[in-house]
C-alpha positions as CSV (number, residue, x, y, z in Angstrom):
1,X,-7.9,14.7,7.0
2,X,-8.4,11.4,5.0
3,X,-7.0,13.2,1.5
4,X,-3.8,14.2,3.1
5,X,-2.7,10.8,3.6
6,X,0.5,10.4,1.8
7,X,-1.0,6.8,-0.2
8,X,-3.1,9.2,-2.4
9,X,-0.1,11.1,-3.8
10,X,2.0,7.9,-4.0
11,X,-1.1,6.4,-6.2
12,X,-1.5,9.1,-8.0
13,X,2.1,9.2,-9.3
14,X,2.1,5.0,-9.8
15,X,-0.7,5.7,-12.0
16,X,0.9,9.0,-13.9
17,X,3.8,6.4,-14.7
18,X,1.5,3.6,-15.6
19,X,3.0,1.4,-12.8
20,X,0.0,-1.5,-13.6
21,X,-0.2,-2.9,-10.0
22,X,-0.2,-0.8,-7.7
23,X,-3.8,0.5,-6.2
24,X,-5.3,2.2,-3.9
25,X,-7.9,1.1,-1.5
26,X,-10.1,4.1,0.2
27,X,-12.8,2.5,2.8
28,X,-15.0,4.3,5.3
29,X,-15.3,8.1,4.0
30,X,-11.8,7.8,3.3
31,X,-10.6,7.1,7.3
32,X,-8.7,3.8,5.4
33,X,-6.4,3.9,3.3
34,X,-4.2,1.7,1.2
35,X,-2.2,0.5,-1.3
36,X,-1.9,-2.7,-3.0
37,X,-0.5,-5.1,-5.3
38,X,-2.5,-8.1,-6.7
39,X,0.7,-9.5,-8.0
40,X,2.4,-10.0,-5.7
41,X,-0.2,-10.2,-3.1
42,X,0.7,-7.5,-1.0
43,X,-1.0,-4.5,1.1
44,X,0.4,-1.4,2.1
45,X,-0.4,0.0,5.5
46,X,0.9,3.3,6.9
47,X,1.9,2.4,10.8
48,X,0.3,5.7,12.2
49,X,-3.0,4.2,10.8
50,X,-5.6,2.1,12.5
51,X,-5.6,-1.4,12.3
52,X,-8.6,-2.3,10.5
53,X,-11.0,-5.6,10.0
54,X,-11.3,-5.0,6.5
55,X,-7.5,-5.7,5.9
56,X,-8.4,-9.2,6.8
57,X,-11.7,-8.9,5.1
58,X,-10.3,-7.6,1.4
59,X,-6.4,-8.6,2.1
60,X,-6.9,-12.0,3.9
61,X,-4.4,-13.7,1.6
62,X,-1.5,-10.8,1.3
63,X,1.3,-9.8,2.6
64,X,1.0,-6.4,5.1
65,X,3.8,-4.5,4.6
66,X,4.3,-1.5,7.3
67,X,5.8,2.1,6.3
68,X,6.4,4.2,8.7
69,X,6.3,8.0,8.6
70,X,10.3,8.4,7.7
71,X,9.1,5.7,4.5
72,X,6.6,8.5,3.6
73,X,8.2,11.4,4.8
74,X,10.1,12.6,1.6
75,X,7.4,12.4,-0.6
76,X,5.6,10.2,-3.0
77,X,8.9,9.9,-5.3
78,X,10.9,8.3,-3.0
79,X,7.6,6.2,-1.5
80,X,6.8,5.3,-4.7
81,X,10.4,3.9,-5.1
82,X,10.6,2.1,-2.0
83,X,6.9,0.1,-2.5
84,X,8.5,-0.9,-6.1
85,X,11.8,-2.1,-4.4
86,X,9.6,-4.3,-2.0
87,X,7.4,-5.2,-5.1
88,X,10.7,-6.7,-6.5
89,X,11.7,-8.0,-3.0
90,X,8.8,-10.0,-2.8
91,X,7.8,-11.2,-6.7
92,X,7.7,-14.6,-5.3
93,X,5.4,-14.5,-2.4
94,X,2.3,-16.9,-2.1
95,X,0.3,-16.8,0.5
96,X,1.4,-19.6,3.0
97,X,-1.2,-19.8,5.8
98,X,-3.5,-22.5,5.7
């Protein structure tokens, strides 16, 4: 089921803490699912999912960043911890692709 993909917890606790960034795309009666920064310009996809044309379509200049299920499997804390460690990683990313 769409709702028990681990991005919903993950966004729901980003926005519990006010973490200002950090959203979540639901596309397609909820079959996609994602979470993204606008700054930096990043997308988080879970690798279990599809790929999708509308990551190009609405994501075309970010960053994909894969998590796995181990990245998601001990819950939205520590998932929430690891997408703000790679938000750090990456403060400095511009899209580079002409």
């Amino acid at each position: 089921m769409a709702s028990d993909h681990p991005f919903h917890a993950v966004a729901a606790l980003a926005a519990a803490r006010g973490t200002p960034d950090l959203q979540i795309k639901v596309e397609r009666g909820g079959d996609y699912v994602r979470l993204y920064s606008t700054d930096p310009a990043l997308f988080f996809k879970h690798r279990d999912d599809p790929s999708d044309s509308f990551d190009r379509e609405a994501f075309g200049q970010s960053k994909r960043i894969l998590l796995s299920a181990d990245d998601c499997d001990a819950g939205p804390e520590a998932t929430l911890a690891l997408i703000e460690t790679l938000l750090e990683k990456f403060a400095d990313y511009t899209f580079q692709r002409p």
